[in-house]
N, C-alpha and C positions, 0 to 999 in steps of 0.2 A: 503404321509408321507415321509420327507425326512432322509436320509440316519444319521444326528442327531440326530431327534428324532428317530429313529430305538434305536440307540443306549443307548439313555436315557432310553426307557422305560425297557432294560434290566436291566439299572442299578440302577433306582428307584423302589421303591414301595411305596404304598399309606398307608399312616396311620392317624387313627381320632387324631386331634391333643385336646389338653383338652379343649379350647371352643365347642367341635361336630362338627366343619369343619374337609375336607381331607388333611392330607397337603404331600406332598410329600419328599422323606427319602430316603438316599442313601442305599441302601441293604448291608444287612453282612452276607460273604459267612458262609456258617455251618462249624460249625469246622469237619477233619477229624475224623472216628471213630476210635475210639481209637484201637490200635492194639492186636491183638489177644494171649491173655497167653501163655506162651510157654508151649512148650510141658512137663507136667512133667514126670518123672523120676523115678523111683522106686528106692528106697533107697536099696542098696545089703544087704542082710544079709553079718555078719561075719567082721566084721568093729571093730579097734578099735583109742580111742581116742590118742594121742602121741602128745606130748610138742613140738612145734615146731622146739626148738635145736634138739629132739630128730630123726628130718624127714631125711631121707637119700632120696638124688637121685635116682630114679626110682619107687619110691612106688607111687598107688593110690589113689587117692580123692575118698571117700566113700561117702562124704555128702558133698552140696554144701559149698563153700569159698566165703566170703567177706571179703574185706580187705579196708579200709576206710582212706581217708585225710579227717580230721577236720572231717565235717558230711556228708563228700558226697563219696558215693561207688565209688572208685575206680582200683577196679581189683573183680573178678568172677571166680572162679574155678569152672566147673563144673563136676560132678561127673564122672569121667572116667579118667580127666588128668593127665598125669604121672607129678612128681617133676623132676624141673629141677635142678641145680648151679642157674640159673634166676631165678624160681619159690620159692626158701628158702630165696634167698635176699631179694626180694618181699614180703613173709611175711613178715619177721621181719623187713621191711620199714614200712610197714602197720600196727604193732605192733599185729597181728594176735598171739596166745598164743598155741592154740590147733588143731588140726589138725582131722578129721574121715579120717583113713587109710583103706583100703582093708587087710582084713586079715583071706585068706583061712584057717588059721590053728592057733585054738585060743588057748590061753595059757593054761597050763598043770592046774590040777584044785592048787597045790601049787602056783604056780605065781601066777596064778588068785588069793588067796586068798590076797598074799603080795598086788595086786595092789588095792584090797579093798581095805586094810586099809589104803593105801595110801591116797586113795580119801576119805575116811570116814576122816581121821584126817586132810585134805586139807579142806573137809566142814568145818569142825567145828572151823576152824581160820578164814576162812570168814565171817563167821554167828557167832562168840565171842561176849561176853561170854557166851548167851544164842539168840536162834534167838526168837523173840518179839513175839506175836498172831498171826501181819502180815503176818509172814515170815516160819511161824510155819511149816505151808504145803508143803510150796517149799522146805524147807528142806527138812523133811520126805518122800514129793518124789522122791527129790535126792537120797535120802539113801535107799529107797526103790528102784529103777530102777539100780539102781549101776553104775560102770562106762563103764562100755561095755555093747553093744548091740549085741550079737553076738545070 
């Protein structure tokens, strides 16, 4: 056998072509496997949500960040990263709204009650004037989980 066909026969393989003869077919490498899920994370207790104006320099990412052009992710925060002056320009490039903050020390149960209602009367302009059958549920589990996870 010479040193071409060496070569051909790695780059062929045989296949029945549809009369029932062999015919021979250049091979297609396998795709790689697909890469392995990162590692996840455990979400910290003691987090709360904060409006992006509201993010100061130095606080931390409690839950993952995406921040998007058009429809394709472009920036990732992952849980741990501090806020920089770069990292607030960035969101609000990315139009990101909300933030999961680190927050060893959750508010007094008076605040906490102000920032319910906050967010109870912030549902209830999104979901105007009534939310539909659809939407029924998502509400009431909004309103039932509250706005902090702490």
């Amino acid at each position: 056998m010479s040193v071409q066909d060496d070569r051909r026969s790695e780059v062929d393989v045989e296949v029945a072509s549809l009369d029932g003869e062999s015919a021979s077919a250049p091979s297609t490498p396998e795709p790689p496997p697909p890469p392995p899920p990162p590692a996840a994370q455990a979400t910290p207790r003691g987090y709360s949500w904060l409006a992006t104006m509201d993010l100061q320099p130095g606080m931390v990412i409690a839950r993952p960040v995406v921040g998007t052009t058009g429809s394709r992710a472009t920036m990732h925060l992952a849980i741990g990263s501090v806020i920089t002056v770069d990292t607030l320009a960035q969101l609000v490039n990315k139009g990101v709204e909300c933030v999961a903050i680190l927050d060893d020390h959750p508010p007094d149960p008076e605040t906490y009650a102000g920032i319910v209602l906050r967010y109870e009367a912030r549902l209830r302009q999104i979901f105007e004037p009534e939310p539909d059958d659809t939407c029924r549920p998502l509400f009431e589990a909004l309103i039932d989980n509250g706005p902090l996870e702490c």
